[in-house]
Backbone as CSV, one residue per row, in Angstrom:
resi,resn,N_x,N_y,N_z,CA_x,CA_y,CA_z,C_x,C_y,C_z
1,UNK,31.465,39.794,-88.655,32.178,40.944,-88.133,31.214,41.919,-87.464
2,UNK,30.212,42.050,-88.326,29.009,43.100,-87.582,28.753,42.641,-86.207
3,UNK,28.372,41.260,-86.155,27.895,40.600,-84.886,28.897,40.934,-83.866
4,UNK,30.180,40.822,-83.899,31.081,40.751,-83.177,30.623,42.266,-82.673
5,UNK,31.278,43.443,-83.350,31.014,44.790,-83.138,30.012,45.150,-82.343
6,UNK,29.114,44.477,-82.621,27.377,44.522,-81.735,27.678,44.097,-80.139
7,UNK,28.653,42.863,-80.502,28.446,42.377,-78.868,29.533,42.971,-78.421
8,UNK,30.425,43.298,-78.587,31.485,44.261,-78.259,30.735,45.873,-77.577
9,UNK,30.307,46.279,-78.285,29.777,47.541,-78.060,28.856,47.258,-76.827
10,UNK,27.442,46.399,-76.569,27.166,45.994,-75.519,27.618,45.347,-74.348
11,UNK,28.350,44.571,-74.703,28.953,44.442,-73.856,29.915,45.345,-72.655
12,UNK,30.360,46.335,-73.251,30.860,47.552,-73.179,30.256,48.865,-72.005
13,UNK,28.933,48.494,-72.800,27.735,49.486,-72.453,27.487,49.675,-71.038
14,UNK,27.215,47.821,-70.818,26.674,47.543,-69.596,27.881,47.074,-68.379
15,UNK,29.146,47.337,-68.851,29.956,46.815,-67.713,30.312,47.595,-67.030
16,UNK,29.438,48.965,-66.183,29.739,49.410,-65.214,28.758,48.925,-63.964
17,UNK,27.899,47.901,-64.335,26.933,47.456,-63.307,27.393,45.697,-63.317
18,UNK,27.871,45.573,-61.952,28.203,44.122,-61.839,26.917,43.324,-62.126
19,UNK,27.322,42.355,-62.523,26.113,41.061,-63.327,25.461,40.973,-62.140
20,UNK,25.906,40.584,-61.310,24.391,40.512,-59.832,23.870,41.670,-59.263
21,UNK,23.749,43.205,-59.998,23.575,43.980,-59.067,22.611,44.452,-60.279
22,UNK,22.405,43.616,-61.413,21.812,44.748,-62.286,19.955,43.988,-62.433
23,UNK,19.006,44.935,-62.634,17.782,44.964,-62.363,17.350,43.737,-62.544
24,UNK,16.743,42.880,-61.726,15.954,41.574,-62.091,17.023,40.326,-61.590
25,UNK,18.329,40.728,-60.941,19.308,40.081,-60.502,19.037,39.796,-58.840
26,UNK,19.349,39.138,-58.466,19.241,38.893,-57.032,20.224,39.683,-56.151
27,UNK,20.098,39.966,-55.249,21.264,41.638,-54.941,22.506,40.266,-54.350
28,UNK,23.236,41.058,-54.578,24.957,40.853,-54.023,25.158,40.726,-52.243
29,UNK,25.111,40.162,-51.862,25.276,40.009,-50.408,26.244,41.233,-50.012
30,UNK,26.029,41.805,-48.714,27.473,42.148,-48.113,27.729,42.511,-46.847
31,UNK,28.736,43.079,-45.817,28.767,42.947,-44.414,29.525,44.339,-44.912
32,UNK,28.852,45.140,-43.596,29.410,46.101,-43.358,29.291,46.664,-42.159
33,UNK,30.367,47.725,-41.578,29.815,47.711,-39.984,30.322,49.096,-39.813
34,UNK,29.219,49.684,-38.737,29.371,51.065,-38.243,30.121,51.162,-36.932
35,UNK,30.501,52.339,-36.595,30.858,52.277,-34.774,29.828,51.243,-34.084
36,UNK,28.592,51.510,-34.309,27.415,50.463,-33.420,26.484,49.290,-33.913
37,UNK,26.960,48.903,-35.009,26.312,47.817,-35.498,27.503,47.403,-36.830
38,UNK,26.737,45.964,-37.569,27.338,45.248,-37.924,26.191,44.832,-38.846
39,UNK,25.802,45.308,-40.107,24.644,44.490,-41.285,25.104,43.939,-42.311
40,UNK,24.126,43.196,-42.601,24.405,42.552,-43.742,23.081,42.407,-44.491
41,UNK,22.413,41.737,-45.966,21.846,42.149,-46.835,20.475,41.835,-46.180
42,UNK,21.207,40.622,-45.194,20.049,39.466,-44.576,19.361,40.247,-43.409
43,UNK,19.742,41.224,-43.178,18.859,41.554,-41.789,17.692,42.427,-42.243
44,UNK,17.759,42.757,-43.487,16.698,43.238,-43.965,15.539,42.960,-44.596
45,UNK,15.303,41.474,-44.429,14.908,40.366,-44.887,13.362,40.250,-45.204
46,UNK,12.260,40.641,-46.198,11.209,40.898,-45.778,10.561,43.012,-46.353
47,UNK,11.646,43.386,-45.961,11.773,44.773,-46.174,12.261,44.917,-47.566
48,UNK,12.245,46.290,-47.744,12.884,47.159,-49.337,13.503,47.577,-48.882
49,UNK,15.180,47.677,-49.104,16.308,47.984,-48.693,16.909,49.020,-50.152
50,UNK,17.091,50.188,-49.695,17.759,51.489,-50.736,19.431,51.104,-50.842
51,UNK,20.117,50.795,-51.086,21.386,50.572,-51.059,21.923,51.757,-51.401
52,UNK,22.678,52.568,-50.983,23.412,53.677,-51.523,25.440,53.646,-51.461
53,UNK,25.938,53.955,-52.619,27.128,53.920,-52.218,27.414,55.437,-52.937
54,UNK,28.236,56.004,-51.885,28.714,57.376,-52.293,29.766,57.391,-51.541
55,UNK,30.421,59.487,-52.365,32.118,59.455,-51.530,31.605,60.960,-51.950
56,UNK,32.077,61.442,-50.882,32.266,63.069,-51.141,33.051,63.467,-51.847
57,UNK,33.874,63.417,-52.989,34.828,63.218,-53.362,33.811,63.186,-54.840
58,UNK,32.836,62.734,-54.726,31.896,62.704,-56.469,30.445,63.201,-55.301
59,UNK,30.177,64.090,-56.542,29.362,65.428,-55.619,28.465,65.314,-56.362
60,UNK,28.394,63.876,-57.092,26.060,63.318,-57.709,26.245,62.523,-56.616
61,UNK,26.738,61.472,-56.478,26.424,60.249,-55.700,26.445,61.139,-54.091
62,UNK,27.159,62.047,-53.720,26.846,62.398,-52.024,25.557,63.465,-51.932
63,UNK,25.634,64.374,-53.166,24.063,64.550,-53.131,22.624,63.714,-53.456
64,UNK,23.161,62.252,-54.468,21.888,61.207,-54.523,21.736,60.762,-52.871
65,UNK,22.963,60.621,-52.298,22.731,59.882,-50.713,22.058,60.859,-49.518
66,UNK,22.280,62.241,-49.925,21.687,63.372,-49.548,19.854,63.191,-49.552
67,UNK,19.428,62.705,-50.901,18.036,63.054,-51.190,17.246,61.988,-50.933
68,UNK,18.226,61.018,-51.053,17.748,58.999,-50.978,17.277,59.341,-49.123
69,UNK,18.191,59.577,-48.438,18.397,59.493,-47.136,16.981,60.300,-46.516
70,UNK,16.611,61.800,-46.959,15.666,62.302,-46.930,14.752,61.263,-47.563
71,UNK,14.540,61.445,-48.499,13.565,59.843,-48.747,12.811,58.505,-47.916
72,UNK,13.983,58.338,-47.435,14.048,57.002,-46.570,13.208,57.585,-45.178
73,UNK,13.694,58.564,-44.252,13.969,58.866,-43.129,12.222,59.139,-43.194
74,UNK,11.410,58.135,-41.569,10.177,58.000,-41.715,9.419,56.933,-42.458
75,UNK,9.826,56.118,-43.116,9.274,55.150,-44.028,9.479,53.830,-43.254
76,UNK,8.688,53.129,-42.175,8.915,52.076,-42.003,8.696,50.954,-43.049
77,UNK,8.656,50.969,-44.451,8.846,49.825,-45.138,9.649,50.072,-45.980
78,UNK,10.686,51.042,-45.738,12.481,50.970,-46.304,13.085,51.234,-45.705
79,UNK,14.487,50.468,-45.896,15.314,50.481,-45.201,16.595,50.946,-46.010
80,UNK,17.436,52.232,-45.301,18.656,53.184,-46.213,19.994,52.174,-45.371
81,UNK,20.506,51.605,-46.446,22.022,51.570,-46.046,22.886,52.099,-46.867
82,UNK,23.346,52.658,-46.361,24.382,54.143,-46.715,25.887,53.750,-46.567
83,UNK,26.603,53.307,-47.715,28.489,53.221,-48.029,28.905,54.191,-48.603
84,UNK,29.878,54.479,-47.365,30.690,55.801,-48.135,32.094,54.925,-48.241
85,UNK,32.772,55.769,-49.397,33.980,55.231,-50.177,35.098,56.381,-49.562
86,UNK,35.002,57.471,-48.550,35.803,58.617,-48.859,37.299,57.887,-48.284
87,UNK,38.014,59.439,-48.407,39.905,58.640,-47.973,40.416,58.440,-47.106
88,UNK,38.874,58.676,-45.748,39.514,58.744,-44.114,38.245,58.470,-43.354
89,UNK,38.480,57.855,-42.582,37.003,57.820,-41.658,36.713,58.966,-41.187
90,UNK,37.716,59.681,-40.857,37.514,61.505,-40.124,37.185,62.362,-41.103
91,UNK,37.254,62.217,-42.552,36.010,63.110,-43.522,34.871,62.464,-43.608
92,UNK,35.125,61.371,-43.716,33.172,60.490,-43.829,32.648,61.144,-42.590
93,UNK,33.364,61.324,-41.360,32.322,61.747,-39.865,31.890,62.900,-40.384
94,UNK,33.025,63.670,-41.092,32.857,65.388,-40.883,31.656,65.555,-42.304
95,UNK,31.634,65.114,-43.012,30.511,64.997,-43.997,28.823,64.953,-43.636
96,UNK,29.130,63.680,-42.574,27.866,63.027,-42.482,27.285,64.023,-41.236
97,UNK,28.208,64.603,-40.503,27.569,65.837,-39.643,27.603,67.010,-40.694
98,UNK,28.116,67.004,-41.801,27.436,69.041,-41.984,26.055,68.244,-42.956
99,UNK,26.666,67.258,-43.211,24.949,66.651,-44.377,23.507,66.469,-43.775
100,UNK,23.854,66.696,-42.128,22.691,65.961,-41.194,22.301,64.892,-41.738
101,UNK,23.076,63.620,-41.756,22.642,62.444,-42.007,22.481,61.862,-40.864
102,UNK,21.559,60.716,-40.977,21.220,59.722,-40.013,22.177,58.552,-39.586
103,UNK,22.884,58.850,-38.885,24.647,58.161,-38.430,24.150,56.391,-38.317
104,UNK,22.572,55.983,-38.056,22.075,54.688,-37.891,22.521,54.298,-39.209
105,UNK,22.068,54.449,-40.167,22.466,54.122,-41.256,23.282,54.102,-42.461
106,UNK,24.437,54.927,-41.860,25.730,55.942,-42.688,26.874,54.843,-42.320
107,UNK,27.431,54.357,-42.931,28.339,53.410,-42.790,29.437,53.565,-43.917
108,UNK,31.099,53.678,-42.875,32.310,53.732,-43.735,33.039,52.268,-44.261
109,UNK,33.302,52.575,-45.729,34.186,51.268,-46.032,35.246,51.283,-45.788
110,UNK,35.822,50.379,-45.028,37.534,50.489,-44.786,38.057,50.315,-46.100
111,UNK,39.096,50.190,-45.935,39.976,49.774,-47.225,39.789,48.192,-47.418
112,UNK,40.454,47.485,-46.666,40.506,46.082,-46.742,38.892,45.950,-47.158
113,UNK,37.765,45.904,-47.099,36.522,45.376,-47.280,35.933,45.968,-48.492
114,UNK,36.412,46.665,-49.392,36.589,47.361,-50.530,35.994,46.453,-51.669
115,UNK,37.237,45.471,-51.996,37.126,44.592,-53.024,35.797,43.787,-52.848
116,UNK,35.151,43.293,-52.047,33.774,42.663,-51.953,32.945,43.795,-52.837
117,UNK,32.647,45.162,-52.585,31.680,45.806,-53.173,32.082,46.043,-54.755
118,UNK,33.670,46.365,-54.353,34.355,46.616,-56.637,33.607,45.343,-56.983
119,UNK,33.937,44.414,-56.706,33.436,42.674,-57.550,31.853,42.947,-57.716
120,UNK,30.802,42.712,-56.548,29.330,42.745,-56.767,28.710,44.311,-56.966
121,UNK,29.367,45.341,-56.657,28.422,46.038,-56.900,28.927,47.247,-58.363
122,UNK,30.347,47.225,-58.565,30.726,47.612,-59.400,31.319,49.215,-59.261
123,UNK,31.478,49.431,-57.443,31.741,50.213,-56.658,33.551,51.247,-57.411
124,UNK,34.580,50.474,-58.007,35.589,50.811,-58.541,35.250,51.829,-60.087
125,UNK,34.168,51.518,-60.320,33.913,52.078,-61.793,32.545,53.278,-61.550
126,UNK,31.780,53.390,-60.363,30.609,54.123,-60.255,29.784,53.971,-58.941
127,UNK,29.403,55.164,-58.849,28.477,55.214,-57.282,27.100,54.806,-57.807
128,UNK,26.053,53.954,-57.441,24.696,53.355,-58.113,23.994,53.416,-56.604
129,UNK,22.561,53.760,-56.489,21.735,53.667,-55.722,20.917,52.443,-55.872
130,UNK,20.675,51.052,-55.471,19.840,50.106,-55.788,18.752,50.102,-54.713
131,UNK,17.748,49.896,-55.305,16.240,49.068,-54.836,16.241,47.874,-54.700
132,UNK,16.165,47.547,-53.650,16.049,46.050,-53.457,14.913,45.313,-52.779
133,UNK,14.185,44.732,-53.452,12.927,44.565,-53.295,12.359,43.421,-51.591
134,UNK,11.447,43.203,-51.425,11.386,42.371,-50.383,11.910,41.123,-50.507
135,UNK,11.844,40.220,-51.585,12.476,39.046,-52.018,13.884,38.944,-52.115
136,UNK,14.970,40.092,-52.287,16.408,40.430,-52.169,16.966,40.367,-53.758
137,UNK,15.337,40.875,-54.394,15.790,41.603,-56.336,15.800,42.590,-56.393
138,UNK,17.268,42.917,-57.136,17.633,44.914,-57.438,16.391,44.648,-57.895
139,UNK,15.462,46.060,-58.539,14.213,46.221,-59.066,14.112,47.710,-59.295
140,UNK,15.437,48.346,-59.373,15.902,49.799,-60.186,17.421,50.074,-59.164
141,UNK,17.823,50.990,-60.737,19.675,51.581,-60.172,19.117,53.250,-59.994
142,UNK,19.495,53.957,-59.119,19.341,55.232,-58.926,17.656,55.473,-59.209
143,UNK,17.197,55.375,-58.242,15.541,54.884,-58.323,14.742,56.843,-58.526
144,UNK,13.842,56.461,-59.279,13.317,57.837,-59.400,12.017,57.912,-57.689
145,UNK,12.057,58.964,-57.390,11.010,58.906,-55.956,9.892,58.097,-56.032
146,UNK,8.683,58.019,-57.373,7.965,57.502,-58.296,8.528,55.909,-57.742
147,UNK,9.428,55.272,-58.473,9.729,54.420,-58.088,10.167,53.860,-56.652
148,UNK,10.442,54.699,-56.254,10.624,54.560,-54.536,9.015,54.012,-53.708
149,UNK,8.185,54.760,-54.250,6.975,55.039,-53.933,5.650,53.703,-54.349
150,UNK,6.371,53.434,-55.235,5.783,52.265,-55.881,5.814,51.080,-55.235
151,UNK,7.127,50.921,-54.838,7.574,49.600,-54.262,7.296,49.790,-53.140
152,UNK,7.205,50.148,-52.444,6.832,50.471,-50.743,5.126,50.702,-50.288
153,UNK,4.787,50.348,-51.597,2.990,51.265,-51.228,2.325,49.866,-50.141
């Protein structure tokens, strides 16, 4: 009975991070596309890719994409791809202009293309910032700068 309780409770713990997205996992593929481009996990191939998913709508995750983005911006050995979750493409625009974000890398999820990120990245239950290393391994969730810094040296 104890045992059970144990794996119950862990199990529990850790199911807001989909099984392929969590540290030492190989990242989750995915396609996503802006007014002017069209990426996917593969074009970053070689590089450290920041994954960010946020929604203005949860005001840690659009300020983590706020500080990640500053982060990124200047670093030719990372690369920011930026998913926003909000309820209209015409607040994601109006966001990403008062945030001064970098529109290259700010990308809206439609609706229909949704369920790909709920399944691998665990997008329905929480906004997570991943590191994704040159090989295409998460290698931290919501990365401290320290860690940003590490992987890129």
């Amino acid at each position: 009975m104890t045992t059970l309780v144990l794996v119950l409770i862990f199990t529990s713990a850790s199911g807001t991070i989909a099984s392929d997205s969590r540290i030492g996992s190989k990242a989750a593929s995915f396609t996503i596309g802006n007014d002017s481009s069209v990426v996917t996990l593969g074009n970053f191939s070689g590089k450290c890719v920041l994954l960010s998913f946020w929604s203005s709508a949860d005001a840690v995750s659009r300020l983590d994409n706020m500080r990640y983005s500053k982060l990124a911006q200047g670093n030719d050995k990372l690369e920011l791809v930026s998913i926003n979750f909000d309820r209209s493409r015409a607040l994601f625009n109006e966001v990403v202009l008062a945030d001064s974000l970098d529109t290259s890398c700010q990308y809206y999820c439609e609706r229909q293309d949704r369920k790909q990120f709920d399944q691998r990245w665990g997008t329905a239950e929480q906004f997570n910032t991943y590191l994704i290393d040159t090989r295409g391994v998460v290698v931290a969730v919501n990365p401290s700068e320290s860690e940003l810094k590490a992987a890129v040296k």
